[in-house]
VOKE-894665 format. One record per residue (C-alpha): x, y, z; residue in one letter. Coordinates in nm, 4 decimals, padded with zeros to 6 digits. Example, Ala and Ser with C-alpha at 12.3 -4.5 7.8 and 13.67 -1.06 7.14 Angstrom:
REM residues 2
ATOM       px       py       pz type
ATOM  01.2300 -00.4500  00.7800    A
ATOM  01.3670 -00.1060  00.7140    S
//
This chain:
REM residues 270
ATOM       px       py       pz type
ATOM -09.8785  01.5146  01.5405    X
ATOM -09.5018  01.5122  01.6430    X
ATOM -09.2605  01.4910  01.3903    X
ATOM -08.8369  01.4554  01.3640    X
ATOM -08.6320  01.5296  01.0518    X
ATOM -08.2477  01.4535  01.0057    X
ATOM -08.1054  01.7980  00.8507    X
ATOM -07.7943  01.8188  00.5780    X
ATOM -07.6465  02.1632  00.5191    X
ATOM -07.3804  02.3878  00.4429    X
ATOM -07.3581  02.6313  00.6174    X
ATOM -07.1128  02.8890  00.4686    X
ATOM -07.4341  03.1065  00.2967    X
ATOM -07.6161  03.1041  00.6417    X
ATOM -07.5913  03.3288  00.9551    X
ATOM -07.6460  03.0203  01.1649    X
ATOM -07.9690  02.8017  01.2529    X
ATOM -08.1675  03.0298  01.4465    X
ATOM -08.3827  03.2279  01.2536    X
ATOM -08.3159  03.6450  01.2486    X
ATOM -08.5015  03.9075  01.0359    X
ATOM -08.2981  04.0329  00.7630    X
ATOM -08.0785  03.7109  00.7011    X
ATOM -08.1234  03.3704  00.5746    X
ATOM -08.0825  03.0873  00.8456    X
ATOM -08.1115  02.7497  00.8559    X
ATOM -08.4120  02.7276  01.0887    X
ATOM -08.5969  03.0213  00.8845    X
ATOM -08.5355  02.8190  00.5470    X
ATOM -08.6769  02.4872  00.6921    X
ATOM -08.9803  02.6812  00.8957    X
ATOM -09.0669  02.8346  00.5213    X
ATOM -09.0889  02.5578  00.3483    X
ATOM -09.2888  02.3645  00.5610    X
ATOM -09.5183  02.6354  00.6656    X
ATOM -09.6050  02.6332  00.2774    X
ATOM -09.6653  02.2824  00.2885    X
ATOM -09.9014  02.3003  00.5659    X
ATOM -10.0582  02.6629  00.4491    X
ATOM -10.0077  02.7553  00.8055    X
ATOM -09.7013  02.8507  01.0269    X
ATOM -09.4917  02.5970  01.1397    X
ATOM -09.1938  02.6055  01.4214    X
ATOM -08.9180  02.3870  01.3982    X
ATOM -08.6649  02.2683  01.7282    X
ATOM -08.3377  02.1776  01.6788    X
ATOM -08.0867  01.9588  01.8799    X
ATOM -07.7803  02.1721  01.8788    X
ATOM -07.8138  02.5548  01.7264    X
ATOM -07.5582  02.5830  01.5334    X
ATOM -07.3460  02.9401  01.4576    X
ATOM -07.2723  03.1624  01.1488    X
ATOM -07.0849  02.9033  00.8752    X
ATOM -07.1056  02.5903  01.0800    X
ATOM -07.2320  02.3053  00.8721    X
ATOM -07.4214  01.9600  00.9822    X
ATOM -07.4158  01.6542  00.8270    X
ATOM -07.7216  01.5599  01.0390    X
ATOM -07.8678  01.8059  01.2753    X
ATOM -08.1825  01.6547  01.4475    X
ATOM -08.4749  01.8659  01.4342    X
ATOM -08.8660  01.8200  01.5226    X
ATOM -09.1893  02.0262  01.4658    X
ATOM -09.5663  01.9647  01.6173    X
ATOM -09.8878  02.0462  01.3914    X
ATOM -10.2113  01.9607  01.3500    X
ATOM -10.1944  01.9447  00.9942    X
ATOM -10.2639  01.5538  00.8138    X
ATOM -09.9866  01.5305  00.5107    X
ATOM -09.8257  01.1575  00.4975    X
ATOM -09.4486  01.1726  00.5764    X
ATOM -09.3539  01.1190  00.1943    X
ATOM -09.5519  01.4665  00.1242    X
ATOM -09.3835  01.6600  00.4010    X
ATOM -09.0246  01.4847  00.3289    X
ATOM -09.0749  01.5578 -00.0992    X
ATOM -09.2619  01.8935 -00.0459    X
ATOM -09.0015  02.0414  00.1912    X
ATOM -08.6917  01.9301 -00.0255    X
ATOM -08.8656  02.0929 -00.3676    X
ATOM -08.8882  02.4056 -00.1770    X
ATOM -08.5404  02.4132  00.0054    X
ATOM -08.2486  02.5419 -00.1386    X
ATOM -08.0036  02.3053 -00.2946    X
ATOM -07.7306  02.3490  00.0095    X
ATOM -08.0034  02.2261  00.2794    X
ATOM -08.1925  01.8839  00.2755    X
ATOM -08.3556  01.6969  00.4643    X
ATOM -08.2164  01.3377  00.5074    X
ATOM -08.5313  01.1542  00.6302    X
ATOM -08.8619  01.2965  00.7966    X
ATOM -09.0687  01.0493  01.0437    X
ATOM -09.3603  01.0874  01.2996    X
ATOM -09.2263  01.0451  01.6412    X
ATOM -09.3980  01.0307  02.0208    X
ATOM -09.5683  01.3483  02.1698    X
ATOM -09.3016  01.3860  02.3955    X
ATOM -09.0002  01.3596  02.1917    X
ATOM -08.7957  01.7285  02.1749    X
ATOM -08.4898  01.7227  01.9536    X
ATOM -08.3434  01.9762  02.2209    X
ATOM -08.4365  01.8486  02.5901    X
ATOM -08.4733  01.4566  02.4977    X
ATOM -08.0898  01.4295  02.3513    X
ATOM -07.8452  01.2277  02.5407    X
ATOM -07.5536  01.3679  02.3658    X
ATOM -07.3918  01.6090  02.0463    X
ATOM -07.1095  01.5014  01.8528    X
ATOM -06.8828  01.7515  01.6270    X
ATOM -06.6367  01.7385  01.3962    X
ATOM -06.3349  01.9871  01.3473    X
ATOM -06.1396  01.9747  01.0525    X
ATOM -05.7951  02.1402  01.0205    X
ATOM -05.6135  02.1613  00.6826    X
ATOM -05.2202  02.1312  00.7931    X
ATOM -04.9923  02.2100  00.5702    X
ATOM -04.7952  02.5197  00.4267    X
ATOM -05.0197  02.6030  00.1231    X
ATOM -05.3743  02.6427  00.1294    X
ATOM -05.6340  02.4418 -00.0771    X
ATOM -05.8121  02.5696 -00.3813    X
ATOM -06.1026  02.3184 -00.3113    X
ATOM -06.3223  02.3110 -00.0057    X
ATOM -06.1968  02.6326  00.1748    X
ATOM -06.5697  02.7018  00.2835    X
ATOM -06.5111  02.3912  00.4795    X
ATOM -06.1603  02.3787  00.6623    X
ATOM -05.9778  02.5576  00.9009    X
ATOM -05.6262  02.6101  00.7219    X
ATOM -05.2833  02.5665  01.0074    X
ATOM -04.9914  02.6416  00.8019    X
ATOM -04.6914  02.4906  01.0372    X
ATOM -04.6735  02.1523  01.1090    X
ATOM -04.8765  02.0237  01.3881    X
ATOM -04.7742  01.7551  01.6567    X
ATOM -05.1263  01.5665  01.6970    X
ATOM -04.9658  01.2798  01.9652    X
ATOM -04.8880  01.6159  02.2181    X
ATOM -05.2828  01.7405  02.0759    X
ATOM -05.4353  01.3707  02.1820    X
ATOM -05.1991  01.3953  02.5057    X
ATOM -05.3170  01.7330  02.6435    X
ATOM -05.6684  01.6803  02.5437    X
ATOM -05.7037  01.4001  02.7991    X
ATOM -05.8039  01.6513  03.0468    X
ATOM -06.1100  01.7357  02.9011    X
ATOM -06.2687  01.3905  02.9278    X
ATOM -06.5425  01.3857  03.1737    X
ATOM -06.7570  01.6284  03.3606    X
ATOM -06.5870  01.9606  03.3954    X
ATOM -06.6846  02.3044  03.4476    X
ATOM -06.5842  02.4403  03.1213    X
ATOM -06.6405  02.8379  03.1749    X
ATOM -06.2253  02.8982  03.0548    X
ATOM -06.3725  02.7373  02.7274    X
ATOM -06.7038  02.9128  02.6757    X
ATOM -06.7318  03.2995  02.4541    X
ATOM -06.8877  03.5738  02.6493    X
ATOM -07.2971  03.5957  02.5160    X
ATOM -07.3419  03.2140  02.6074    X
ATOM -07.6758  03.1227  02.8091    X
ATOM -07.6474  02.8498  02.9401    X
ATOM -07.7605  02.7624  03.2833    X
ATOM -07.4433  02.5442  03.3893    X
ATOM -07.1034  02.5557  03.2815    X
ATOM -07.0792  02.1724  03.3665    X
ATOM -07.0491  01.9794  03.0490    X
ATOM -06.9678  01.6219  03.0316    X
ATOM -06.7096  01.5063  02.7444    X
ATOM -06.7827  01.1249  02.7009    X
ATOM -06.5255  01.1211  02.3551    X
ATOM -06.2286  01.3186  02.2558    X
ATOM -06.0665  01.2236  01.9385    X
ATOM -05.8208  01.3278  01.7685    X
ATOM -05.6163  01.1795  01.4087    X
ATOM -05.4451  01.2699  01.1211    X
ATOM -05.5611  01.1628  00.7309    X
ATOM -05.3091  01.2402  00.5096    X
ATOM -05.2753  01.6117  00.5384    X
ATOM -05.5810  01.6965  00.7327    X
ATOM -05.6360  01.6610  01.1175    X
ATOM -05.9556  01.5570  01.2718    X
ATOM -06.1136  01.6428  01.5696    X
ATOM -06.4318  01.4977  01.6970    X
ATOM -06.5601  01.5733  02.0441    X
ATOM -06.8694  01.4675  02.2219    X
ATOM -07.0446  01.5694  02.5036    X
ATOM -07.4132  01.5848  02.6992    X
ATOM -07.4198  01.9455  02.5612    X
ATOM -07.1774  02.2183  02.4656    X
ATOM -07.1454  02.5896  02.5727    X
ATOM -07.1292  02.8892  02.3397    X
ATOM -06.8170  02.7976  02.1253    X
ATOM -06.6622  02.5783  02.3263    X
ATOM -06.5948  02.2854  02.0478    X
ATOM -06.4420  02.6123  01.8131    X
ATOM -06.2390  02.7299  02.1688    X
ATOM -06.1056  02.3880  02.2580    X
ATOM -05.9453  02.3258  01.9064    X
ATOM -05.8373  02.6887  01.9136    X
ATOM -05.6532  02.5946  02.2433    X
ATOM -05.5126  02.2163  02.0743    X
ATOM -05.3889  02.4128  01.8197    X
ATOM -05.1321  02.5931  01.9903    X
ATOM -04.9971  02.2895  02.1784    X
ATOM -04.9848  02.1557  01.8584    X
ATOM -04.7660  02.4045  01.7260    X
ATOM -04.5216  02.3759  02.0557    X
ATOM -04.6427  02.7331  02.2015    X
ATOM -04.7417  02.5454  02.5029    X
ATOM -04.6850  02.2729  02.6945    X
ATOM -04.8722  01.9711  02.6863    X
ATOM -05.0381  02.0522  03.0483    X
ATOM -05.1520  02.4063  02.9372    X
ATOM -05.4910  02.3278  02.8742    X
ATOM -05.5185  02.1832  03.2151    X
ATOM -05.4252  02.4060  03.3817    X
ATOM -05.6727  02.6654  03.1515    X
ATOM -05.9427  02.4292  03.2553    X
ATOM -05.8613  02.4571  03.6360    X
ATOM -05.8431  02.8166  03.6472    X
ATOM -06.1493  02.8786  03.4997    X
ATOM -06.0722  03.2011  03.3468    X
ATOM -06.3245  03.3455  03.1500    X
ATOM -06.0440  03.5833  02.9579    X
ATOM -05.9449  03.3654  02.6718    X
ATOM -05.5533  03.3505  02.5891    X
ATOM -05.6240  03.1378  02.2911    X
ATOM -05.7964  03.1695  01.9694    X
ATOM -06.1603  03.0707  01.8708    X
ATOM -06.1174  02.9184  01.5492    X
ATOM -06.3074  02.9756  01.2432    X
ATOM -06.6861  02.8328  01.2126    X
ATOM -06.6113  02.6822  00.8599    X
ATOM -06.4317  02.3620  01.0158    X
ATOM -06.6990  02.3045  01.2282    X
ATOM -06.9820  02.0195  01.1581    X
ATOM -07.2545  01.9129  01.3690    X
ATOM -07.2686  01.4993  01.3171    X
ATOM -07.5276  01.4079  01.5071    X
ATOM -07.7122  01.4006  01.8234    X
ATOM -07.8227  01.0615  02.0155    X
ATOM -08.1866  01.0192  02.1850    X
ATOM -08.3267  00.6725  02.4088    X
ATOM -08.3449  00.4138  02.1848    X
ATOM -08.7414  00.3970  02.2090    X
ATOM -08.7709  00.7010  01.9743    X
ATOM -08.6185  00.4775  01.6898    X
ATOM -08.4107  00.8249  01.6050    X
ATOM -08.1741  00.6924  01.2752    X
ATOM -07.8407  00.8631  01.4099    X
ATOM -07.5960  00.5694  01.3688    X
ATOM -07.6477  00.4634  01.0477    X
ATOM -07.6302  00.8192  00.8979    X
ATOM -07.3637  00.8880  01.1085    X
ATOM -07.1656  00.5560  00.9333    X
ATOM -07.3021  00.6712  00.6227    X
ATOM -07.1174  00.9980  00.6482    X
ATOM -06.8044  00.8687  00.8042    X
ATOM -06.7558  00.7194  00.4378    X
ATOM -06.7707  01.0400  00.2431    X
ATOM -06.5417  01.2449  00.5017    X
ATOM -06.2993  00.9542  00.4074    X
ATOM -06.3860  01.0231  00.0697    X
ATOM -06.2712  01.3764  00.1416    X
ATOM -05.9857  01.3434  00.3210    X
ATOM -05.8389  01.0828  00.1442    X
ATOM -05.7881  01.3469 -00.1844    X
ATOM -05.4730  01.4930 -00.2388    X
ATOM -05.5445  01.8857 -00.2580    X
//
């Protein structure tokens, strides 16, 4: 049996999804609890693996085992055994062939960027804090470069292993809610902190320390030595990933769902 689970976590007590001996991850939280559900070892796929801090709202996730429990018993069993800061949204048998990984069409993240001259006392496990002002019409301007397939390797941190540097953005957005700027970005797949290396690159045409054709140009040299900085993993969320529509995966409506508390959020006056 094949199954999929929609993930929730925060990831600020985590060194990232991928399971490592000697720290707590993500992956090695969600492969315990299940494993003791099952009384038998259990591996768990995810869509998008996601680094040290980096939080989800719903990472997409799938495990196979021969194991009978009804979906209610694995989706109640594993939530009593998580820890508070990681639950799963929904649990559901899927097709043999379904892989959260290799069957997604596309990722989606979210950057958030506190901007303004004090830091907040609330949230600051889960913002990026830019003190100066920045200009987000010359941010949405320059970013327009990025749309569409591109090799990305001026954009990617040394250690990545992927096979291609060719990613293909399909949505680059970028706004302003009250004192916070939002960046969501998404694309087939992404390379090693390339969402965390393209805000770090925004950023400073933001802040007027470079034109608005500077990341162009960064993109068209293709310049492994970065001459920006990779911003910090607690802005970062993974929303969601998207799958054919014949595996009935629920991404939408949680990603709607969500889009109502970030409002929530944002729309607070720290």
């Amino acid at each position: 049996m094949n199954f999929a689970l929609g993930v929730e976590y925060d990831g600020s007590m985590y060194f990232g999804w991928q399971k490592q001996k000697s720290v707590s991850t993500i992956q090695g939280c969600i492969e315990q609890a299940l494993s003791k559900i099952a009384n038998c070892k259990i591996n768990v796929f995810c869509a998008g693996r996601t680094d040290k801090g980096v939080h989800a709202m719903m990472q997409i996730a799938h495990f196979s085992t021969s194991v009978i429990r009804s979906t209610s018993v694995w989706l109640k069993g594993v939530n009593a055994l998580l820890p508070h800061n990681i639950t799963v949204l929904w649990l559901q048998e899927i097709k043999l062939d379904f892989h959260s990984r290799f069957s997604a069409l596309s990722r989606s993240y979210r950057y958030i960027i506190l901007n303004r001259n004090t830091r907040s006392s609330f949230l600051t496990k889960y913002y990026f804090c830019v003190k100066n002002s920045l200009d987000v019409k010359n941010m949405q301007i320059s970013s327009r470069c990025l749309l569409g397939l591109h090799d990305f390797t001026a954009f990617k941190s040394s250690g990545c292993q992927s096979f291609s540097p060719y990613k293909n953005i399909t949505s680059l957005v970028i706004y302003r809610v009250h004192d916070f700027i939002i960046i969501d970005i998404t694309a087939n797949s992404f390379l090693y902190h390339m969402v965390r290396n393209i805000v770090g690159s925004l950023i400073k045409v933001g802040l007027s320390k470079r034109n608005i054709f500077w990341i162009k140009r960064i993109l068209t040299n293709k310049n492994i030595n970065k001459i920006y900085s990779t911003v910090s993993s607690s802005g970062l969320y993974f929303l969601s990933a998207t799958y054919p529509d014949h595996y009935l995966i629920p991404n939408n409506l949680y990603m709607y769902k969500y889009e109502g508390l970030f409002q929530h959020l944002l729309n607070k006056r720290y």
